[in-house]
C-alpha positions in Angstrom: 102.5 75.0 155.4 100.8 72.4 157.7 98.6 69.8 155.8 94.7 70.2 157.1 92.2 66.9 157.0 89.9 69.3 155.0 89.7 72.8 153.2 90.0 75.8 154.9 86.4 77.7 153.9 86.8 81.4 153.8 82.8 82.8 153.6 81.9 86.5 153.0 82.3 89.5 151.2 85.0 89.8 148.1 85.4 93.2 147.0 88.2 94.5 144.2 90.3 96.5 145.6 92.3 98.9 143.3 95.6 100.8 144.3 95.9 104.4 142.4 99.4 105.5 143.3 101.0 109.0 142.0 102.6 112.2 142.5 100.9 115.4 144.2 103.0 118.8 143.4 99.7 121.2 143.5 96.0 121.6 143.5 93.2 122.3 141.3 91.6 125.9 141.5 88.9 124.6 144.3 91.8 123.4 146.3 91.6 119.4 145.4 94.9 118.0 145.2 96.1 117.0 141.4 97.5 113.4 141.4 99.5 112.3 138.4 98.9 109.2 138.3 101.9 106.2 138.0 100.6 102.9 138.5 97.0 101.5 139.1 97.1 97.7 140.5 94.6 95.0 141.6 94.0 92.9 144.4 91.1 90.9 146.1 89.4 92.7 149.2 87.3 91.5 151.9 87.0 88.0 152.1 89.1 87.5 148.6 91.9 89.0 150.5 91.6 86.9 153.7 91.4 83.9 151.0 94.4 84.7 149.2 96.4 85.2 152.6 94.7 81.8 154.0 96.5 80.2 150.9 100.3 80.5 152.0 99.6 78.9 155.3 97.2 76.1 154.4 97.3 73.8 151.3 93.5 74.0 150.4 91.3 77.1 150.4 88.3 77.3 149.3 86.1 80.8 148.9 82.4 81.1 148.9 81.7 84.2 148.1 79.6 86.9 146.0 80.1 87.2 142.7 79.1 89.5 139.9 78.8 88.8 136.1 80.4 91.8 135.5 84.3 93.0 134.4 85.4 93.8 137.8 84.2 90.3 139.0 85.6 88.5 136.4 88.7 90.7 137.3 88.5 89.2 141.0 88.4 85.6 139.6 92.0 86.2 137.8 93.6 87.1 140.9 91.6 84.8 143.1 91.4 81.4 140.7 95.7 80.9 140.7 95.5 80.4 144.3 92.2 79.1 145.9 89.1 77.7 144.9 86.4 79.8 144.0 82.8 78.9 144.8 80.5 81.8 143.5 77.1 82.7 144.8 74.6 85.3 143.1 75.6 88.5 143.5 72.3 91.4 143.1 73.9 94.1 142.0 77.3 95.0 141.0 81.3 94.2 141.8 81.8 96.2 145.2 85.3 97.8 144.0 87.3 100.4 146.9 89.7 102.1 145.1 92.5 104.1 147.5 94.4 107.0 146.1 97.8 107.3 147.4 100.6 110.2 146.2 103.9 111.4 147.5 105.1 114.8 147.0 104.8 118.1 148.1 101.1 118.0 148.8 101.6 115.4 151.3 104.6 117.0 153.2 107.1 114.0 152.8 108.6 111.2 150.2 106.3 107.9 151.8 102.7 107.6 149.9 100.2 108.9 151.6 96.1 107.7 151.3 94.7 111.2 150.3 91.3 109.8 149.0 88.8 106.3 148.7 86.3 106.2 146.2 83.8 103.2 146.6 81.4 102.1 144.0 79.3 99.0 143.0 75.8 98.0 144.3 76.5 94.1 145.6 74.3 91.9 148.1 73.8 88.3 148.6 69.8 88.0 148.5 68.0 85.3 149.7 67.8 82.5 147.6 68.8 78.8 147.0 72.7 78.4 147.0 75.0 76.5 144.9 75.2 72.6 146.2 79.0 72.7 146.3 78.7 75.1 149.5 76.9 72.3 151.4 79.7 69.5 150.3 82.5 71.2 150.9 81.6 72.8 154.1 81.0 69.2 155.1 84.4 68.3 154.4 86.1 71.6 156.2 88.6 71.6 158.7 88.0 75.3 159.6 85.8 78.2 158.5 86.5 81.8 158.6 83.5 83.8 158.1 84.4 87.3 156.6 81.6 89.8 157.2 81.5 93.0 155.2 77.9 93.7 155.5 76.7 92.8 152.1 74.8 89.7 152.8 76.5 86.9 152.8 76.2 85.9 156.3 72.6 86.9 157.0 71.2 84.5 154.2 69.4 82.0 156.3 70.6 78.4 154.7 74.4 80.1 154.9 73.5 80.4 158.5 71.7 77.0 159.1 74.9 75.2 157.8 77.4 76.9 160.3 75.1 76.8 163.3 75.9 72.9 162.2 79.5 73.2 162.0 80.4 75.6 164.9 80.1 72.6 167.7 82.1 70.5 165.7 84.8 72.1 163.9 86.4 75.7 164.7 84.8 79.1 163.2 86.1 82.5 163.2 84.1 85.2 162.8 85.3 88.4 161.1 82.4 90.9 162.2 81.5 94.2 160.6 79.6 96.5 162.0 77.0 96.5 159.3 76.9 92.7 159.5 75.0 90.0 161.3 75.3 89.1 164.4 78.0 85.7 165.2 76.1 82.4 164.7 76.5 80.8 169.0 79.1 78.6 169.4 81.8 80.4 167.3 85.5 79.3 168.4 87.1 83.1 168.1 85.4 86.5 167.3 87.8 88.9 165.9 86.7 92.6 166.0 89.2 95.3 165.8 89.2 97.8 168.6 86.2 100.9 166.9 84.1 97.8 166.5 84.2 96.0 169.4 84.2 99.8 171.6 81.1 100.5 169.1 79.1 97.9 170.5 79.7 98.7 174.1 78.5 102.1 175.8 80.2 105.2 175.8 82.2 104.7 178.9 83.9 101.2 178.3 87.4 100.2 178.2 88.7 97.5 176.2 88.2 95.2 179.5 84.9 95.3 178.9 85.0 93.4 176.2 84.3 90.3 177.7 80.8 91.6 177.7 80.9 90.3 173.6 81.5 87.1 174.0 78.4 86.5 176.4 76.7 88.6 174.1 77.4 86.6 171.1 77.5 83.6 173.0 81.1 82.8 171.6 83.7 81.2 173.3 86.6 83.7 172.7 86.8 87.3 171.5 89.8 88.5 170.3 90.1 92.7 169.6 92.4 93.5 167.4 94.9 97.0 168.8 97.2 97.2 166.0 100.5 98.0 166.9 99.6 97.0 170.3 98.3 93.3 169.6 95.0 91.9 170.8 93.0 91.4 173.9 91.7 88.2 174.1 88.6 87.4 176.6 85.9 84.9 176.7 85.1 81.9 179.1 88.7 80.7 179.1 90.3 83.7 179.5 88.0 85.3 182.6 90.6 88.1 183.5 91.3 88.8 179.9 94.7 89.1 178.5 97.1 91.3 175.9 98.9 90.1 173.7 101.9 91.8 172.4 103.4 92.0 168.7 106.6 90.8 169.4 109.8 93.3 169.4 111.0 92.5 166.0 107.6 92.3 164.2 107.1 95.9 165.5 106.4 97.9 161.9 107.3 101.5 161.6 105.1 104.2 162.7 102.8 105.3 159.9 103.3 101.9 158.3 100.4 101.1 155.8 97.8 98.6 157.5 95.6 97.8 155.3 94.1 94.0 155.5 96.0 93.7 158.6 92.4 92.3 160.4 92.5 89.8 157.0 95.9 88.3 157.9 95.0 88.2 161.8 91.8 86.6 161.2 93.0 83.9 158.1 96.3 82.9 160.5 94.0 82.2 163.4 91.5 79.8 161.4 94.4 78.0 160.1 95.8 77.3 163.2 92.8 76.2 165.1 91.9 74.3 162.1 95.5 71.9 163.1 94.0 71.5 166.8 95.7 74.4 168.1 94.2 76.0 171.1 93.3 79.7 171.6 95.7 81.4 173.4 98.5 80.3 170.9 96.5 80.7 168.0 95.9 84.0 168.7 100.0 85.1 169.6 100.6 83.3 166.4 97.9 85.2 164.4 99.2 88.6 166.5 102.6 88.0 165.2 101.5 87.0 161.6 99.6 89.9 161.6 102.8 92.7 162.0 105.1 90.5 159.6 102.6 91.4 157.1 102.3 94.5 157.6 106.3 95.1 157.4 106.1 93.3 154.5 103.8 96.2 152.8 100.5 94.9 153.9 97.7 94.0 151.3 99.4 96.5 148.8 102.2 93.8 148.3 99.3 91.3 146.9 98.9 93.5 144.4 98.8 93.2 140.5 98.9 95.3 137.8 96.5 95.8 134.7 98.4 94.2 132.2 99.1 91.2 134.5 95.5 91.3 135.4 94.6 91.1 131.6 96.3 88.5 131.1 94.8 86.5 133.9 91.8 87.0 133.0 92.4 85.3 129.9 92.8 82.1 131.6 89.3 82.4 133.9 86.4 79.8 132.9 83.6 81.8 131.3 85.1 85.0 130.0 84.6 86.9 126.9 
């Protein structure tokens, strides 16, 4: 862990993300498959989870994010609080939670869980509206921002975008785009879309060479597209020709490995190391690499916690009843 002048800022969209994990030996009359369920654990999603991960590599994180007066937010400030600083804007609406259901058995064909359904609920957007003062002041002191789009409102609020426009010349920001988000504020140090977003935006007979076409486009001055197993492709005005980059041999994760908040880790390792005046091209190997440890090491499902450890959590967060 390398000490930063400032906070890394992680801004975006926090979600609760909830692991149901069971068996599967048969299905119901109408052919849904029966789960008997075994555990059911918690975790920050979205830009919660690229918080928490920013955490172990830098010694101050802060979060500016959504929140909810609800259970499942107060739920997200117990996992989030122990580790990061938590600076809460409005949320309209409710906690956003994705839960995945994942068996084993016979349903699934083999003994590894499998994700046999997602159920998504909750209402949440950032409206337009004044902000919390903290966001100004410690944005001011920031040695690098990752902005973590998820659609839901947080980067299109216009004084949000005002104060990066002001930061983006001076310090670096990474941009973690969705496709239901807003488009890159100029001047962003890295874009990081994976490879359905960045092929999404380009027409139907492009190649991932043609992503260079982005970074004009968003007027950034790197994009880097994340391929998985196979690395990332970084382009932009430094990198004419473009360039992969390859997970290295040993970092290679089994096929079928579970990748979820792989973009999270890839995105969080690359702010922190452009935050300590790294440059681009070794940023992004080191993210690349990052990126695969985690997902050998179980990906975002080894962040998480389970109810009675959430419980008792959330008896320690400010506010709760």
């Amino acid at each position: 862990m390398t000490a930063h002048p400032g906070p890394i800022v992680v801004l975006g969209d926090v979600f609760l993300d909830i692991d149901v994990d069971g068996h599967c030996e048969r299905y119901s009359q109408d052919d849904a498959p029966i789960v008997d369920v075994t555990t059911t654990r918690y975790r920050p999603g979205g830009a919660g989870l690229a918080a928490r991960l920013a955490a172990g590599d830098a010694d101050e994180v802060v979060l500016v994010g959504g929140f909810a007066n609800d259970h499942a937010g107060q739920q997200l400030r117990a996992l989030l609080e122990p580790y990061v600083q938590v600076i809460g804007v409005p949320l309209h609406g409710s906690t956003v939670c994705k839960q995945r259901v994942r068996a084993d058995g016979r349903c699934t064909d083999g003994e590894d869980p499998v994700v046999i359904a997602r159920c998504d609920s909750g209402t949440g957007k950032v409206a337009p509206g004044p902000i919390p003062t903290d966001i100004d002041s410690v944005l001011a002191r920031a040695s690098g921002v990752l902005v973590s789009d998820y659609g839901r409102g947080m980067t299109s609020h216009p004084q949000i975008r005002g104060l990066l426009r002001t930061l983006a010349p001076r310090i670096p920001v990474v941009w973690d785009p969705h496709p239901l988000g807003s488009l890159p504020i100029p001047d962003t140090a890295i874009v990081t879309p994976n490879r359905s977003e960045a092929l999404r935006l380009l027409d139907s007979a492009s190649s991932i060479r043609d992503t260079s076409t982005l970074a004009r486009l968003w007027s950034a001055r790197a994009v880097a597209v994340t391929l998985g197993p196979e690395g990332a492709y970084l382009c932009g005005t430094e990198f004419p020709a473009g360039m992969r980059i390859q997970v290295p041999p040993g970092r290679r994760a089994p096929e079928g490995a579970d990748i979820c908040g792989a973009g999270d880790r890839f995105a969080a390792a690359v702010t922190v190391v452009l935050a300590e005046g790294e440059s681009t091209e070794p940023a992004v190997r080191h993210a690349v690499s990052a990126a695969a440890e985690f997902v050998c090491n179980g990906a975002a499902s080894s962040l998480a916690e389970s109810e009675p450890a959430v419980a008792d959590a959330m008896a320690n967060v400010v506010g709760w009843r």
